[in-house]
C-alpha positions in Angstrom: -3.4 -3.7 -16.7 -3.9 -4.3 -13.1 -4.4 -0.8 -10.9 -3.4 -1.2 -7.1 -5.4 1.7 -5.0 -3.7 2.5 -1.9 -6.6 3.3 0.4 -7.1 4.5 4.1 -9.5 7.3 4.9 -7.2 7.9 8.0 -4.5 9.8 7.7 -0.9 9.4 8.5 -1.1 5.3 8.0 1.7 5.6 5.5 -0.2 5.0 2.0 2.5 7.0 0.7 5.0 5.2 1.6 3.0 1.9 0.6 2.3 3.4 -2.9 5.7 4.5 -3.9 7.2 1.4 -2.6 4.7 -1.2 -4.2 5.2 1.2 -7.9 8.8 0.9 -6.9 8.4 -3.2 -6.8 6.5 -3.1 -10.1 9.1 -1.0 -11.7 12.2 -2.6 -10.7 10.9 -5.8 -12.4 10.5 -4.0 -16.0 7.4 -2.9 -15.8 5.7 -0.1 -17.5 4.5 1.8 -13.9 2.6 4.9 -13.6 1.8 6.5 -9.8 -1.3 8.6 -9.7 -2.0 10.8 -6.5 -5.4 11.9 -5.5 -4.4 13.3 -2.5 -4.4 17.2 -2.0 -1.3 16.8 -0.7 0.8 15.1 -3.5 2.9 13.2 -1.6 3.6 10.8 -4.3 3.9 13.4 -6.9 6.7 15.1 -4.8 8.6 11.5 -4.4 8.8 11.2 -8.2 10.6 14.4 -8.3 13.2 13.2 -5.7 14.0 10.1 -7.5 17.3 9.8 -9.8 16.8 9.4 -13.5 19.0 6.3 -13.4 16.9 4.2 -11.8 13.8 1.9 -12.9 11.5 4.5 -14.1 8.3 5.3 -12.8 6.2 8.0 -14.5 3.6 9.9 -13.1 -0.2 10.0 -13.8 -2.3 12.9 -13.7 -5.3 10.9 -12.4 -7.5 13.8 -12.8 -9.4 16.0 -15.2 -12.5 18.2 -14.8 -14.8 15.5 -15.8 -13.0 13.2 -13.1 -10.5 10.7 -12.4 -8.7 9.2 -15.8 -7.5 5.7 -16.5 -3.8 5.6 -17.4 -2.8 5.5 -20.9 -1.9 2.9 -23.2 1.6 1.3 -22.8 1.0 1.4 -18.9 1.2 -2.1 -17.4 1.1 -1.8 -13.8 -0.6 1.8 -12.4 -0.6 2.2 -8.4 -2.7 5.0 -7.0 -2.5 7.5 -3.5 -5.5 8.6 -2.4 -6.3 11.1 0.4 -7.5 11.0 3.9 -11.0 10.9 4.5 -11.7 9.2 1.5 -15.7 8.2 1.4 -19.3 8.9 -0.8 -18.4 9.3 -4.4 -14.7 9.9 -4.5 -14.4 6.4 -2.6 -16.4 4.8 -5.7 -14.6 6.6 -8.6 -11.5 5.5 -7.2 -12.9 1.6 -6.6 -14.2 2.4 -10.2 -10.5 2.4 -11.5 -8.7 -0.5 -9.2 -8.3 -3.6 -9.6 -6.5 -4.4 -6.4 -7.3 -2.1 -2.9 -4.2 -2.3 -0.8 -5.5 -1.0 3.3 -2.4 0.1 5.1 -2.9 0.0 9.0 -0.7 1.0 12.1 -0.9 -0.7 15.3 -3.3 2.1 16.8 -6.6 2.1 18.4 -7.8 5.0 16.5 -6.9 3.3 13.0 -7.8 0.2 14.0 -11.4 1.4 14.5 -11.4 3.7 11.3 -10.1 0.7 9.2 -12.7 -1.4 10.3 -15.4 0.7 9.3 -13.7 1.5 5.9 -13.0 -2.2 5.3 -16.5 -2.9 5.9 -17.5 -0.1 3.0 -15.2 -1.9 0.9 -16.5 -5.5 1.5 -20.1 -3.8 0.5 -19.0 -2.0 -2.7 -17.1 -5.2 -3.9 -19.3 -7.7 -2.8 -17.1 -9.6 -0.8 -14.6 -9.6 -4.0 -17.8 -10.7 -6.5 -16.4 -8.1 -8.3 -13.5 -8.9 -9.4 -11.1 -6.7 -6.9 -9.1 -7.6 -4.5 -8.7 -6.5 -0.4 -6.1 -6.6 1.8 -4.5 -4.9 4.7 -0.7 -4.1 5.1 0.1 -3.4 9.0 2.9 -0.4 8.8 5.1 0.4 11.6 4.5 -2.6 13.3 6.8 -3.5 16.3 6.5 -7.1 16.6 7.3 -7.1 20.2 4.6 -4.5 21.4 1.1 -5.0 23.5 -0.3 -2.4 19.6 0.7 -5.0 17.4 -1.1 -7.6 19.3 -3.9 -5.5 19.5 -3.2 -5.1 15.6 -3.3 -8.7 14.7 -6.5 -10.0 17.0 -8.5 -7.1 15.4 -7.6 -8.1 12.0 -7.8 -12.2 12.9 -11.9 -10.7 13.4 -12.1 -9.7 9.5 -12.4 -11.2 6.1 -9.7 -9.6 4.7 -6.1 -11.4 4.6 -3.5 -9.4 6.1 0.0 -10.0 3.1 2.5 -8.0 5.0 3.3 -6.5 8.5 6.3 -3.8 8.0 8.4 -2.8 10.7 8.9 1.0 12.3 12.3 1.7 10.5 14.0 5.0 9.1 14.6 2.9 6.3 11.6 4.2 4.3 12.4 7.5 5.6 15.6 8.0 4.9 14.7 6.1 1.0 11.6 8.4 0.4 13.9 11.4 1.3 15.9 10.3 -2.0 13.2 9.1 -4.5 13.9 5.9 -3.1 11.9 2.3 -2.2 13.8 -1.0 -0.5 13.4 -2.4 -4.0 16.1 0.3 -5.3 19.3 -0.5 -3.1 21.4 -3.3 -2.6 19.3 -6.2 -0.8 21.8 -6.7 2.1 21.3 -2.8 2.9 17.4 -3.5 3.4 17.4 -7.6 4.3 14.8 -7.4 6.7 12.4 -5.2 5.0 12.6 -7.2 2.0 11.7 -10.1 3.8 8.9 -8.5 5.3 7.5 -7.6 1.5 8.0 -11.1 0.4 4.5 -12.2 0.6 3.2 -8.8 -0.4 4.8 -9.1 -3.6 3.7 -12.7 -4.3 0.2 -11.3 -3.5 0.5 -8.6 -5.7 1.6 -11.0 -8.7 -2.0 -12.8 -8.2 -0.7 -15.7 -5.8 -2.7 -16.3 -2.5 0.5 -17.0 -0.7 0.2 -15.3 3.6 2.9 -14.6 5.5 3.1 -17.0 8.9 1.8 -15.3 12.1 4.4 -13.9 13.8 6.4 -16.2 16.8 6.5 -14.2 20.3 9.9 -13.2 20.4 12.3 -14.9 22.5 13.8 -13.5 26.0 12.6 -10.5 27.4 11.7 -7.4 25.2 
């Protein structure tokens, strides 16, 4: 049963968003899909009570006990946990502890570009490089292709180890969704074209392919 952590100790990156969409992905292709939230906040927790009943279910996962973090029970196929802000020391290896995959969401900012890097380098330590069996990679969120940011974005992750499987736009489609216990993987594809697009190689990722997205083309004309 693969575990995706969603992992940033920055806050405001959009894990949440990440999490619930990538449990959302899982569960809309019949999985069995559990979202755990470690975050003081509960952001996740708070989605799953927004979302209808008639749709792909996804059930929550009380991650915690006193002893620590729990692994979700049996009948679970795909689990995706949210973690907090500031994530480091001991919580940061309980949670590697549990995941299989570590998703790193990013926004085209100097501030998280510099925090990211330091937390993807604690990562590449702790997993040896993927020796141990878990998988790294970053997720740009909010990125506007046609920006000086998301050029700065994409030459400081060209400098890391770590493949970048998905650059998603700065839409109020995942606002407007989360609003309703919603992901793009819940509504009618034409409604959500280009975000689905954008997720394409995400997903492939996140079914154990090694497929990248293409670098991005400069856009054409004037911004």
């Amino acid at each position: 049963m693969p575990v995706v952590l969603i992992a940033n100790p920055k806050g405001g990156v959009g894990k949440s968003t990440l999490a619930t969409n990538v449990a959302g992905y899982f569960a809309t292709r019949g999985h069995s899909v559990m979202l755990g939230d470690v975050d003081r906040q509960q952001s996740s927790r708070l989605w799953l009570g927004l979302r209808p009943p008639q749709l792909a279910p996804i059930q929550g996962w009380e991650a915690e006990s006193e002893e620590g973090l729990l692994r979700p029970p049996r009948g679970t196929t795909h689990a995706v946990l949210d973690s907090p802000a500031g994530l480091h020391g001991k919580r940061l290896r309980q949670v590697l502890a549990l995941a299989d995959v570590v998703l790193v969401p990013l926004q085209p900012s100097l501030f998280d570009i510099y925090a990211t890097s330091d937390f993807v380098q604690k990562l590449r330590e702790r997993t040896e490089g993927g020796k141990a069996g878990k998988r790294v990679a970053l997720v740009g969120m909010r990125v506007g292709t046609r920006t000086l940011a998301a050029e700065q974005l994409r030459e400081f992750v060209s400098q890391l180890d770590v493949p970048v499987v998905a650059e998603l736009r700065d839409t109020q489609n995942y606002v407007q969704l989360a609003a309703r216990g919603l992901t793009v993987f819940d509504v009618a594809p034409w409604r959500v074209q280009r975000d689905l697009a954008q997720w394409d190689a995400l997903t492939q990722w996140l079914d154990g392919g090694r497929v990248l997205p293409q670098q991005p083309q400069p856009p054409s004309g004037n911004p």
